[in-house]
LOZAMAR-140802 format. One record per residue (C-alpha): x, y, z. Coordinates in pm, whole numbers, plus 50000, padded with zeros to 5 digits. Example, Ala and Ser with C-alpha at 12.3 -4.5 7.8 and 13.67 -1.06 7.14 Angstrom:
<sites>
px, py, pz
51230, 49550, 50780
51367, 49894, 50714
</sites>
This chain:
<sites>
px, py, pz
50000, 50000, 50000
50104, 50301, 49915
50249, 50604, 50159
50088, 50935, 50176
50335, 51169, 49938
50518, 51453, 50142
50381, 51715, 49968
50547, 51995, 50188
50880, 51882, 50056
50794, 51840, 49666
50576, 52198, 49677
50904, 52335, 49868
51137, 52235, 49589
50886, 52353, 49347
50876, 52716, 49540
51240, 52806, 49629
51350, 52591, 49275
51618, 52443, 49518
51660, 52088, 49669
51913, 52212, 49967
51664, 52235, 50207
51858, 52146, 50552
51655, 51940, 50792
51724, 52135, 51124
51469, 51893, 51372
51320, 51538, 51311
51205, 51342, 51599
50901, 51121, 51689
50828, 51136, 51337
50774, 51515, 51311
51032, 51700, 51104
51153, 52059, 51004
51341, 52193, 50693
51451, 52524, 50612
51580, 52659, 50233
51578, 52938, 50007
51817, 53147, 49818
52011, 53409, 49801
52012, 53619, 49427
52193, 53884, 49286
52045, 54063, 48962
52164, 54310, 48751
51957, 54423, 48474
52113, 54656, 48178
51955, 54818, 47921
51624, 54732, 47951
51436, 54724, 48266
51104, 54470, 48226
51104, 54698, 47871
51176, 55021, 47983
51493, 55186, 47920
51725, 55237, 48193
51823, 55577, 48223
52107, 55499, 48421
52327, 55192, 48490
52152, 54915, 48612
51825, 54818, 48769
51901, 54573, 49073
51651, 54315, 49058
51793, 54143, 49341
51633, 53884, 49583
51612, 53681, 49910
51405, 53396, 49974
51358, 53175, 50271
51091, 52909, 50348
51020, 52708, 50605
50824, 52368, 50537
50704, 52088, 50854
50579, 51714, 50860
50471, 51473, 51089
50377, 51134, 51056
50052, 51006, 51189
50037, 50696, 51078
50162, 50515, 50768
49920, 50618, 50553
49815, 50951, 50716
50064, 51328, 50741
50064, 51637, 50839
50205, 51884, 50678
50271, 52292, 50651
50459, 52571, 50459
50570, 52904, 50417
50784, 53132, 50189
50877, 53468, 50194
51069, 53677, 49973
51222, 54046, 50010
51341, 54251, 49729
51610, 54573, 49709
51549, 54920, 49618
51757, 54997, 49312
51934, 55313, 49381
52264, 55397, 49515
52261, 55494, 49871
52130, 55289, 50110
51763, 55298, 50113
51642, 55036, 50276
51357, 54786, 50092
51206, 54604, 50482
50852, 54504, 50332
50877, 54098, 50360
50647, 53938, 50035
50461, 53652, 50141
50429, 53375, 49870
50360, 53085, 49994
50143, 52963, 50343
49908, 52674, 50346
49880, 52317, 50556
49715, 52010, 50474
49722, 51647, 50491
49835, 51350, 50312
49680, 51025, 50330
49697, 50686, 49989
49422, 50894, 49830
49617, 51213, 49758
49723, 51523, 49965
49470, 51798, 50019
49610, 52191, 50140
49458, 52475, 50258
49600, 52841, 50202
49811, 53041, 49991
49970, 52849, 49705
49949, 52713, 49331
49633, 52651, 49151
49625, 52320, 48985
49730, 52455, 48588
50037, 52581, 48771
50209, 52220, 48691
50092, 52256, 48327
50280, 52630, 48285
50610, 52487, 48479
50661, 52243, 48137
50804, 52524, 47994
50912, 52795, 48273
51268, 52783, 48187
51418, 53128, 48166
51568, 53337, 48395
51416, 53671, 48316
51054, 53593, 48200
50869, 53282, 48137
50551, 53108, 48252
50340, 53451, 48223
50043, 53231, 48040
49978, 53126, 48400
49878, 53522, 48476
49555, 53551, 48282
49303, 53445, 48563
49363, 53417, 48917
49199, 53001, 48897
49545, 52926, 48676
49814, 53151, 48851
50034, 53062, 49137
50042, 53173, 49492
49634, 53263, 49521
49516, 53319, 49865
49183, 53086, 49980
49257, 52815, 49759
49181, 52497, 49831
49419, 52187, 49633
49419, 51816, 49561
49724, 51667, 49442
49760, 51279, 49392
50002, 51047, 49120
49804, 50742, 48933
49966, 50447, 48853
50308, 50627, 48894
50261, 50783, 48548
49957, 51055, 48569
49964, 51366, 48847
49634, 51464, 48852
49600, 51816, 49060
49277, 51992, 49104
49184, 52326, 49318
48949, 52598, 49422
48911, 52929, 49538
48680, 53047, 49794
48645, 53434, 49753
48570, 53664, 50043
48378, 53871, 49792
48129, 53864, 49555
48220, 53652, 49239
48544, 53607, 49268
48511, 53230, 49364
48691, 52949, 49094
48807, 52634, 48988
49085, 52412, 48803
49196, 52115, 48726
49488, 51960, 48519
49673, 51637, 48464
50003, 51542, 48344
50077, 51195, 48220
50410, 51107, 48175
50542, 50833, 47899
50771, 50595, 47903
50998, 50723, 47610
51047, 51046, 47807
50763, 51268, 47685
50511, 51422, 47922
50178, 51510, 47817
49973, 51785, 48017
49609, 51915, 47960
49437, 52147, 48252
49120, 52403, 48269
49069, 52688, 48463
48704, 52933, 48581
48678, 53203, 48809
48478, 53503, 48842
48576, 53844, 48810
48462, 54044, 49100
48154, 54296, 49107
48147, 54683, 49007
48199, 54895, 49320
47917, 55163, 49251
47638, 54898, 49141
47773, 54579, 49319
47672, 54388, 48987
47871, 54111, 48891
48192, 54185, 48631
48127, 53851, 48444
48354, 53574, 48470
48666, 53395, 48298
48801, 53084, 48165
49108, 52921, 48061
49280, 52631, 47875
49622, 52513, 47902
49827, 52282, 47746
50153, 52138, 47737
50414, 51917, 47651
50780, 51844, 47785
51050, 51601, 47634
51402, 51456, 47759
51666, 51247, 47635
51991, 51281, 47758
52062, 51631, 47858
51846, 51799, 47643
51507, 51885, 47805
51266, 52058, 47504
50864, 52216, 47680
50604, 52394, 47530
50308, 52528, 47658
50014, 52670, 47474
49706, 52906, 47690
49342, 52996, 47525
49133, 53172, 47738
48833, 53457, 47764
48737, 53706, 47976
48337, 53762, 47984
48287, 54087, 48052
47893, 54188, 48149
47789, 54475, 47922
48102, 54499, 47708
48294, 54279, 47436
48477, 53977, 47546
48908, 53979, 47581
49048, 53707, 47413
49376, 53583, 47477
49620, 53336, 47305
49945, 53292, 47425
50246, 53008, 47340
50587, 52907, 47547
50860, 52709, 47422
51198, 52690, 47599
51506, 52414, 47575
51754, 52381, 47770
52109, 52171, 47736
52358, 52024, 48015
52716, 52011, 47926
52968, 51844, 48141
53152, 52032, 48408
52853, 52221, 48546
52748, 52473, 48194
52413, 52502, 48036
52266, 52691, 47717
51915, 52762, 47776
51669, 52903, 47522
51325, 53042, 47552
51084, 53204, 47297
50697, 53345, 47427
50437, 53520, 47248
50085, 53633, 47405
49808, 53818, 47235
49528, 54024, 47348
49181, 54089, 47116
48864, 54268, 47193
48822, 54476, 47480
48967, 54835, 47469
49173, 54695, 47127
48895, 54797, 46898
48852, 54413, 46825
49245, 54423, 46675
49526, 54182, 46817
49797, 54350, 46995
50095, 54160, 47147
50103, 54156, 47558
50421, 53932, 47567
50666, 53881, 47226
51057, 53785, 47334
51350, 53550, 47278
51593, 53470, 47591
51884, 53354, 47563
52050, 53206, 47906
52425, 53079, 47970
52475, 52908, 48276
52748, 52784, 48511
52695, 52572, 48812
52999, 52556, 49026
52824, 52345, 49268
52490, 52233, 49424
52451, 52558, 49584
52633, 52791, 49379
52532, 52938, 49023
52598, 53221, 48779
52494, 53382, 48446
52364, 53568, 48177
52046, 53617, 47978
51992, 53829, 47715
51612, 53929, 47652
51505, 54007, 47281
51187, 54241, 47323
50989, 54219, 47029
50689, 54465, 47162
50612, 54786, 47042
50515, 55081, 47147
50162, 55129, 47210
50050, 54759, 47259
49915, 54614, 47540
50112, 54591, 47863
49838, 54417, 48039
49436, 54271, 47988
49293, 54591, 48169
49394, 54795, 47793
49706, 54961, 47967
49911, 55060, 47641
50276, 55094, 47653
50403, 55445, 47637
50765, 55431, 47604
51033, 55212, 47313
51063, 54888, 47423
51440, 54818, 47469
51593, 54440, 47551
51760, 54360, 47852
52048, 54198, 47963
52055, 54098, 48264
52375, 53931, 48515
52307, 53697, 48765
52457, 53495, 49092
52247, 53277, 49255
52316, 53128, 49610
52086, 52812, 49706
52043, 52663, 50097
</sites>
């Protein structure tokens, strides 16, 4: 019979993106971990699109999370998590950035039928985005459209479980404290045994109410799909997102966006990582016309000097244009996109 899976420590490798987590306590079967990172980044030229008018924008980073477990029986855990993150003001004196960004809290319980959690974490088409969240600037925006497929969404509600040791199956829901702004998803990956993994998942959620009239915005869906591949030490994913936003007494936004990223492991700790994502926006405040919210190449070199230590540089072709969409709300861009470059050193524990 099957154990219940420790989801604390698979969701905590899945939020820090390290496997260092130290186990600081373990006794009577409860135990404690601690990780996160440490990340320098220095972005030049472009900042997120916008030209820097100076040197650099420091993009910089510190993460820590702290996950729990205890053993109730053998087919029944405990578990908990949390992850924060602080950022750094990017100027140069010493202004001081002491705001503390919560990302991830939530406990549950494991048992042989799956784990269910409670709190702040991933919606269930977060696994189908991840087949092709490679880069180290930006990738895995698809995820963004509606709050039922994002990650980190407060009230949420998950069910994760693995069939036959081949098919994750992961499904979730939020419980709004306002009006219409409840949701749902579900997704599934199964994974082949030639190396290719095959992922299909569906998001719904509502979209609030107006403040004046209280009426209800309308509501929003989502489709994701995705497929990863590896042989070797090549790892190819690609990702593809259709969704709508039903807006009550206007036209409907449309949105298409695709993700593909590759990534190659030399000997002797390099990689060469690729990515390439394009998004598009149609119908409201477009005048029914497609305009491009995401459009960029990145190009990633990578050194890994050990476990814990990392360094490198990405280079981020910015295809977007002035005056298309920054975002689904119709916010245009006002300024000449530029491409960024950005240098990074990345400390895991």
């Amino acid at each position: 019979m099957k154990k219940a899976v420790l989801a604390s420590a698979v969701l905590a490798v899945m939020a820090s993106g390290s496997t260092l987590a130290a186990e600081v306590y373990n006794s009577e079967g409860t135990s404690l971990k601690i990780g996160g990172r440490a990340e320098f980044r220095g972005d030049f030229i472009g900042n997120g699109g916008e030209e820097i008018k100076g040197t650099m924008a420091n993009k910089s980073r510190f993460r820590i999370n702290v996950g729990g477990e205890t053993q109730i029986t053998d087919n029944l855990t405990g578990f908990g998590f949390y992850e924060a993150e602080q950022g750094v003001e990017s100027t140069g004196d010493k202004k001081a950035e002491i705001e503390l960004k919560q990302r991830y809290m939530y406990a549950g319980i494991g048992t042989q039928f799956g784990d269910i959690s409670f709190g702040k974490q991933d919606t269930a088409g977060v696994q189908i985005s991840q087949m092709s969240d490679a880069g180290q600037i930006w990738t895995g925006g698809q995820k963004e459209f509606i709050n039922a497929g994002n990650e980190q969404i407060n009230n949420t509600i998950a069910y994760a479980n693995t069939f036959a040791d081949a098919f994750d199956v992961k499904a979730s829901a939020i419980l709004g404290s306002d009006k219409n702004t409840d949701g749902y998803g579900l997704s599934g990956i199964y994974a082949t045994p030639f190396g290719l993994d095959i992922g299909l998942g569906y998001a719904q959620n509502g979209l609030g109410t107006e403040p004046t009239t209280n009426e209800d915005k309308g509501d929003a869906d989502q489709i994701i799909g995705g497929l990863s591949y590896s042989i070797a030490s090549l790892t190819l994913g690609g990702t593809y997102t259709q969704g709508t936003y039903k807006n009550t007494g206007s036209s409907d936004t449309n949105y298409n966006g695709v993700e593909v990223s590759g990534t190659y492991k030399f000997d002797g700790g390099f990689r060469l990582m690729a990515a390439y994502a394009k998004s598009e926006i149609e119908g409201k405040g477009a005048s029914q016309n497609k305009y491009n919210k995401d459009d960029f190449i990145e190009l990633t070199g990578q050194y890994h000097f050990n476990k814990s230590l990392r360094t490198y540089l990405s280079y981020k072709i910015d295809n977007r244009n002035k005056d298309d969409y920054s975002d689904i709300d119709g916010t245009k861009i006002s300024y000449d996109v530029e491409n960024t470059l950005r240098l990074g050193l990345r400390y895991d524990f």
